[in-house]
DSSP file (Angstrom, degrees, kcal/mol; ACC not computed):
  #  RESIDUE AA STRUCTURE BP1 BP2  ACC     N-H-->O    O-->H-N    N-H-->O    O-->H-N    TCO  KAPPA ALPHA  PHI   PSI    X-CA   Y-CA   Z-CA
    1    1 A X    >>        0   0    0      0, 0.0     3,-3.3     0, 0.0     4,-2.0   0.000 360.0 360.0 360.0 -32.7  -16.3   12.5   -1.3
    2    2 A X  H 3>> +     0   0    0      1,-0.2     4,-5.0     2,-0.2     5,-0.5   0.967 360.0  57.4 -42.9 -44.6  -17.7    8.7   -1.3
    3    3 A X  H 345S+     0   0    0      1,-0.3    -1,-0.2     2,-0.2     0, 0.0   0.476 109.9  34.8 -82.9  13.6  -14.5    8.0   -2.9
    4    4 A X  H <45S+     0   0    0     -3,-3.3    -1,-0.3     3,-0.0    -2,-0.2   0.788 137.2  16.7-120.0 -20.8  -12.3    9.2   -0.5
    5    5 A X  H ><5S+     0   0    0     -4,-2.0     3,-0.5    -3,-0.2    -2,-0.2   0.466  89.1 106.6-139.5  -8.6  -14.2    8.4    2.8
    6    6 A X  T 3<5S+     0   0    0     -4,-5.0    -3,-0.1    -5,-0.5    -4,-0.1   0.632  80.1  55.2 -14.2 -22.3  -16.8    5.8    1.5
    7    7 A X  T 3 <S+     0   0    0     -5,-0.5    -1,-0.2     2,-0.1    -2,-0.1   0.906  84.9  95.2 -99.6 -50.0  -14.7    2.9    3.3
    8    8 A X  S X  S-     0   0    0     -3,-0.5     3,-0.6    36,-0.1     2,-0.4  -0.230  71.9-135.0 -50.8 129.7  -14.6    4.6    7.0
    9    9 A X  T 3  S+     0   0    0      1,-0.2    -2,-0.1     3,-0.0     3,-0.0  -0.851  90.1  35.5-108.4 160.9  -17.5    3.2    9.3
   10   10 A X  T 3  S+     0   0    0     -2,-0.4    11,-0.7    12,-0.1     2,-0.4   0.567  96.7 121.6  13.2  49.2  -19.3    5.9   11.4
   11   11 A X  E <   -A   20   0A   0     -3,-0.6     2,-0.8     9,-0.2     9,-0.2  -0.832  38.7-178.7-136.8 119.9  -19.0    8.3    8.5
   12   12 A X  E     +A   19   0A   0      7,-3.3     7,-0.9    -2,-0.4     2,-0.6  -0.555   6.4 168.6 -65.6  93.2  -21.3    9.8    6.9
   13   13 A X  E     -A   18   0A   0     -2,-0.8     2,-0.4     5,-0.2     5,-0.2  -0.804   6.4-179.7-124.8 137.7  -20.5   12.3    3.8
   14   14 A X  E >  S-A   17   0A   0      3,-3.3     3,-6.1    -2,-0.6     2,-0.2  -0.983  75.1 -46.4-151.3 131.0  -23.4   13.7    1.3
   15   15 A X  T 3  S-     0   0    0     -2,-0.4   -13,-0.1     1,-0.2    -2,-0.0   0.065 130.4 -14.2  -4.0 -60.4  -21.6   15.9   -1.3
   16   16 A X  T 3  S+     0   0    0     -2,-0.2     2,-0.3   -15,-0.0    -1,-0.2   0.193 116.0  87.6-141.1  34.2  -19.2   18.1    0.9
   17   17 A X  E <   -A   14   0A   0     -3,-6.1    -3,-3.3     2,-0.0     2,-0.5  -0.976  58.6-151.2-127.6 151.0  -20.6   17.5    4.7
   18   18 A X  E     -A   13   0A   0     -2,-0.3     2,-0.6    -5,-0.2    -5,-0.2  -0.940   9.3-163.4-113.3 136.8  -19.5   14.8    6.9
   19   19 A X  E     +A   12   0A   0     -7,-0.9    -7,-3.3    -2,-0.5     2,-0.4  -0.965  23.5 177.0-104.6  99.4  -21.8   13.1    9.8
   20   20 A X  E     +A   11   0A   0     -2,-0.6     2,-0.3    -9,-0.2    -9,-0.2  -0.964   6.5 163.1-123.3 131.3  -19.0   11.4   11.7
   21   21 A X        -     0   0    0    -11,-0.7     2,-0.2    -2,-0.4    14,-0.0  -0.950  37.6-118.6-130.9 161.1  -20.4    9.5   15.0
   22   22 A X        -     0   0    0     -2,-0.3     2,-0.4    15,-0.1    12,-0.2  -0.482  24.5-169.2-100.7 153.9  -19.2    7.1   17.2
   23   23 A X        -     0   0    0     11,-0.2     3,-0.1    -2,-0.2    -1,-0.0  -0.839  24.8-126.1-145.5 102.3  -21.4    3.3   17.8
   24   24 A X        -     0   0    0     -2,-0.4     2,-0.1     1,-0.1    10,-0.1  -0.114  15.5-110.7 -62.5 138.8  -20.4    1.1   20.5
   25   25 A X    >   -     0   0    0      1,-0.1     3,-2.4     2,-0.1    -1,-0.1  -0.383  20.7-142.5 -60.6 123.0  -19.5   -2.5   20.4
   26   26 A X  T 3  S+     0   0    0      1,-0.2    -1,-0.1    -2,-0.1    -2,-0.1   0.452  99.0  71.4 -67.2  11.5  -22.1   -4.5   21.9
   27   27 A X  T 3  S+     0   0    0      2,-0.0     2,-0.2     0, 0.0    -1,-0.2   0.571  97.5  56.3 -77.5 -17.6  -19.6   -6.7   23.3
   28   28 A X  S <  S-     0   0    0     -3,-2.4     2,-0.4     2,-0.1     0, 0.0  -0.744  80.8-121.8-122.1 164.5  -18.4   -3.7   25.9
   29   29 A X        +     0   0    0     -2,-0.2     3,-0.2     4,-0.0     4,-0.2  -0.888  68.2  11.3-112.2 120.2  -20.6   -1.8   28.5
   30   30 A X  S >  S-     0   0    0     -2,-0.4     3,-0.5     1,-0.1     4,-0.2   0.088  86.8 -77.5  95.7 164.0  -21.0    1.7   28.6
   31   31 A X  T 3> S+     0   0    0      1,-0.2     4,-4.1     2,-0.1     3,-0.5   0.548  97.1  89.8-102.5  21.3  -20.2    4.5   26.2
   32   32 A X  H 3> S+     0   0    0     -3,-0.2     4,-2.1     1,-0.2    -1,-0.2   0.935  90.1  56.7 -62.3 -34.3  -16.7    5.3   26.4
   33   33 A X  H <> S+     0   0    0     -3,-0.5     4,-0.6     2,-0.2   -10,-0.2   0.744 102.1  55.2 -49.4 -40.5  -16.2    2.6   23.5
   34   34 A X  H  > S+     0   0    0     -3,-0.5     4,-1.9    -4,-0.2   -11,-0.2   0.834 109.8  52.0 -67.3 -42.3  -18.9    4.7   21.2
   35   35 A X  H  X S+     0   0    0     -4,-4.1     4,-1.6     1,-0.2    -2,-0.2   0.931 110.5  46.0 -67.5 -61.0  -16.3    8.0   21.9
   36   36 A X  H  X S+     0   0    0     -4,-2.1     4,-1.4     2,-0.2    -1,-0.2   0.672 113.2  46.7 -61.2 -21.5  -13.1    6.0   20.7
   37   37 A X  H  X S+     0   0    0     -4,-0.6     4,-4.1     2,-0.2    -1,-0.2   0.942 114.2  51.4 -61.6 -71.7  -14.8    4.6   17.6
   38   38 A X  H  X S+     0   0    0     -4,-1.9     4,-1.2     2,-0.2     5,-0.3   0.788 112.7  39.9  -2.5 -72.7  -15.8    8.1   17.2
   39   39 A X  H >X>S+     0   0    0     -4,-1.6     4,-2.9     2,-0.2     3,-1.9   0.994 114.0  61.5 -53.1 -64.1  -11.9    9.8   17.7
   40   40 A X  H 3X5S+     0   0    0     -4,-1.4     4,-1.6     1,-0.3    -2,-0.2   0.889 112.0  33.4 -38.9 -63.2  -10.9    6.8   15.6
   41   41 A X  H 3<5S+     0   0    0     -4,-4.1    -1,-0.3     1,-0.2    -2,-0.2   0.645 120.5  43.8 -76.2   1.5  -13.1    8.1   12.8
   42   42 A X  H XX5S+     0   0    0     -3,-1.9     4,-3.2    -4,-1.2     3,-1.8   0.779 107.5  62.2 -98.1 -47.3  -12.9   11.7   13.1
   43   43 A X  H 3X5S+     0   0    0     -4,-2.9     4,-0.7    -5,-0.3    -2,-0.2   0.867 110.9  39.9 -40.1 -29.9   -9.1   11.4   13.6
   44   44 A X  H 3X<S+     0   0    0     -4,-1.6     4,-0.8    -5,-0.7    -1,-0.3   0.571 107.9  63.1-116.4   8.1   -8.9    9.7    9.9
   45   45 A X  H <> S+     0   0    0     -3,-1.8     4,-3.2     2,-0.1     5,-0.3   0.795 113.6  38.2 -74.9 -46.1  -11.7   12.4    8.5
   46   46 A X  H  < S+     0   0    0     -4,-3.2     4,-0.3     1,-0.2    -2,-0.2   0.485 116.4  50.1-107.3  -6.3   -8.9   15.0    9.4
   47   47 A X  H  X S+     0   0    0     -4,-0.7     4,-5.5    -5,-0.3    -1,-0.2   0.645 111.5  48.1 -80.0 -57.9   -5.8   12.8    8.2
   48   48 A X  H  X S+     0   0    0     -4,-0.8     4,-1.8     1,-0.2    -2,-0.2   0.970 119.0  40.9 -65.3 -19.8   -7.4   12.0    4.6
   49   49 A X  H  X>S+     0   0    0     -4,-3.2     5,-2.0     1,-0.2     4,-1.6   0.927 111.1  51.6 -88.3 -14.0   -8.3   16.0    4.0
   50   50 A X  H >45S+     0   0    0     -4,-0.3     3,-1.7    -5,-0.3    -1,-0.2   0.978 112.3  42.8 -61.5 -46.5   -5.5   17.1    5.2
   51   51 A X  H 3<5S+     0   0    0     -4,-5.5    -2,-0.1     1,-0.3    -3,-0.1   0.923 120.3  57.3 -37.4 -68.3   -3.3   14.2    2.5
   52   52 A X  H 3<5S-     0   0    0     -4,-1.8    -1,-0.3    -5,-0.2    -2,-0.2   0.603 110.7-126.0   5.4 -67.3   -6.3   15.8    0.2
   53   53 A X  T <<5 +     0   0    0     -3,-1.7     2,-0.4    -4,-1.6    -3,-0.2   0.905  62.3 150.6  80.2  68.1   -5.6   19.6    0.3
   54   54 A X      < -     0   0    0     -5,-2.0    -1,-0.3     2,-0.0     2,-0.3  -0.961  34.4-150.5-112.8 131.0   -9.1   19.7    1.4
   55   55 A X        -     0   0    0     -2,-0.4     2,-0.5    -3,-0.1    -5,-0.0  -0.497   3.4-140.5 -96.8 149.2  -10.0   22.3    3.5
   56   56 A X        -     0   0    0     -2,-0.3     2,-0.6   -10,-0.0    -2,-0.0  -0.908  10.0-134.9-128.2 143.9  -12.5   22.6    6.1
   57   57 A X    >>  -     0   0    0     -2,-0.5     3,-3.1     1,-0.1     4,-1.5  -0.697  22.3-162.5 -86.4 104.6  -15.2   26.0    7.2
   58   58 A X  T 34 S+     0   0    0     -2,-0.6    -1,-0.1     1,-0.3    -2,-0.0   0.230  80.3  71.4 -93.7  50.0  -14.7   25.8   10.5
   59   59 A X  T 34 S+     0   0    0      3,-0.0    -1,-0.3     1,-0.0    -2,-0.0   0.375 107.1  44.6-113.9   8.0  -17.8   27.9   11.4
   60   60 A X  T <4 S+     0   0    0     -3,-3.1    -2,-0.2     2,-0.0     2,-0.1   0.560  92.3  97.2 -88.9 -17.0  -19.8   24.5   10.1
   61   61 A X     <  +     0   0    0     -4,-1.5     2,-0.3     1,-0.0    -5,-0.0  -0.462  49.3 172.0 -79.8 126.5  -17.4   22.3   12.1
   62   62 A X        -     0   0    0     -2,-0.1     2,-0.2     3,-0.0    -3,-0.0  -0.976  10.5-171.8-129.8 126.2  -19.3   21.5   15.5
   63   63 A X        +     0   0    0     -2,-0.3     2,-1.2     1,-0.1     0, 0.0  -0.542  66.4  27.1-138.5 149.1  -16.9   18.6   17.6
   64   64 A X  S    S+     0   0    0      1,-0.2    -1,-0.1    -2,-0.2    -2,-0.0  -0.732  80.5 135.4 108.8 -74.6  -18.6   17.1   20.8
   65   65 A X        -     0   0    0     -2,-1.2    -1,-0.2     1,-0.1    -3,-0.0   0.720  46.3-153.0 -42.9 133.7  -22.3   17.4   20.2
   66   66 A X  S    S+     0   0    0    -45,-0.0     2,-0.4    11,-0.0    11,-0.2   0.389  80.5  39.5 -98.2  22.5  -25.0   14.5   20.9
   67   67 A X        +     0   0    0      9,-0.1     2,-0.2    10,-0.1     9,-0.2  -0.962  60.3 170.6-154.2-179.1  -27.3   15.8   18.1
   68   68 A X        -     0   0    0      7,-0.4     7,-4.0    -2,-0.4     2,-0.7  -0.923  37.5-129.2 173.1 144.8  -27.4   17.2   14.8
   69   69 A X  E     -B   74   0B   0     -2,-0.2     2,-0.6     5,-0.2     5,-0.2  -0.832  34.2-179.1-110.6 126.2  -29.4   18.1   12.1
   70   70 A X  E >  S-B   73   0B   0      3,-4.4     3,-1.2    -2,-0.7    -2,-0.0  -0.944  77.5 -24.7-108.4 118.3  -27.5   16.1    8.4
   71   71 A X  T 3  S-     0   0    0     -2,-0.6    -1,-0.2     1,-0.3     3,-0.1   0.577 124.5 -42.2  63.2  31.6  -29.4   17.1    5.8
   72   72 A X  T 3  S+     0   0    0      1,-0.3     2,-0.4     0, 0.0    -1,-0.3   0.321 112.6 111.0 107.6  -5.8  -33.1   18.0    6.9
   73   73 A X  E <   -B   70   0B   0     -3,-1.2    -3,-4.4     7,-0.0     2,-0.7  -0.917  68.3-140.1-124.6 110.1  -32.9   14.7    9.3
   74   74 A X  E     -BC  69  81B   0      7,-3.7     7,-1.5    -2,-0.4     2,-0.4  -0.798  29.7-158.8 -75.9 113.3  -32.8   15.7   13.1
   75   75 A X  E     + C   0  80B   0     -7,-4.0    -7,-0.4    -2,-0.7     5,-0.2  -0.917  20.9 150.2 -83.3 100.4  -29.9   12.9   14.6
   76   76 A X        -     0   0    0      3,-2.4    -9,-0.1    -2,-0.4     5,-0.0  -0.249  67.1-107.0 -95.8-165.1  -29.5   11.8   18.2
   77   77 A X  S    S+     0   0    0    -11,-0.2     3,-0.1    -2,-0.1   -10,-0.1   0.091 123.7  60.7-107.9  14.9  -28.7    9.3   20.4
   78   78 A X  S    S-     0   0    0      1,-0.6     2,-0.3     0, 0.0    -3,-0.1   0.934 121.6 -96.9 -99.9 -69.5  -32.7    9.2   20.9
   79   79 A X        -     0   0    0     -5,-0.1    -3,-2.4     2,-0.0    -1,-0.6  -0.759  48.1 -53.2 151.9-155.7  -32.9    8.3   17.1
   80   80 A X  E     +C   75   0B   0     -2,-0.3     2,-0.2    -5,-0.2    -5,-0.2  -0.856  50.5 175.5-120.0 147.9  -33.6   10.0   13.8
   81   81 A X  E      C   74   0B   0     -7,-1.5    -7,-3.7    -2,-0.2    -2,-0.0  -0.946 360.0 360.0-150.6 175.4  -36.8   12.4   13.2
   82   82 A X              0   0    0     -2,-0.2    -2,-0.0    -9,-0.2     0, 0.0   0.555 360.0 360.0 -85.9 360.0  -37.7   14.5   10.3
C-alpha cells in the first residue's frame, strides 16, 4: 500500500488500513483549512483504489470522526495515547 499512497500527506496506510486526516496550514486561522486538506486527501484515497480495483469493507470505513484508534494508538485532535 506504501507504494501506491506513500506520496499523499495526511495519509496514513499500515498493510491494508488507511488513517487519512486533515492538518491545517499555520498560515490560516481556524479549522476549516484542516477539513479541506482532509477532503483533498480522502478524495484521492478513493480516486487511486478505485484506478486500483481495490475495494473497500465499508463496515471498517468510519468518515467524519475526530478520534480513532490506528493500530493499538488512540488518535485525536488532543494527541496520541497508547
Amino acid at each position: 500500500m506504501q507504494a501506491h499512497f506513500g506520496d499523499l500527506n495526511c495519509v496514513k496506510c499500515c498493510i491494508d488500513d488507511f488513517l487519512i486526516y486533515g492538518k491545517a496550514d499555520p498560515e490560516f486561522v481556524g479549522t476549516t483549512n484542516a477539513i479541506a486538506n482532509h477532503d483533498e486527501a480522502l478524495k484521492e484515497v478513493l480516486k487511486r483504489c478505485k484506478n486500483k480495483g481495490f475495494t473497500l469493507n465499508q463496515k471498517k470505513c468510519k468518515f467524519g470522526v475526530d478520534q480513532a484508534k490506528f493500530y493499538g494508538t488512540h488518535i485525536s485532535t488532543k494527541g496520541f495515547r497508547p
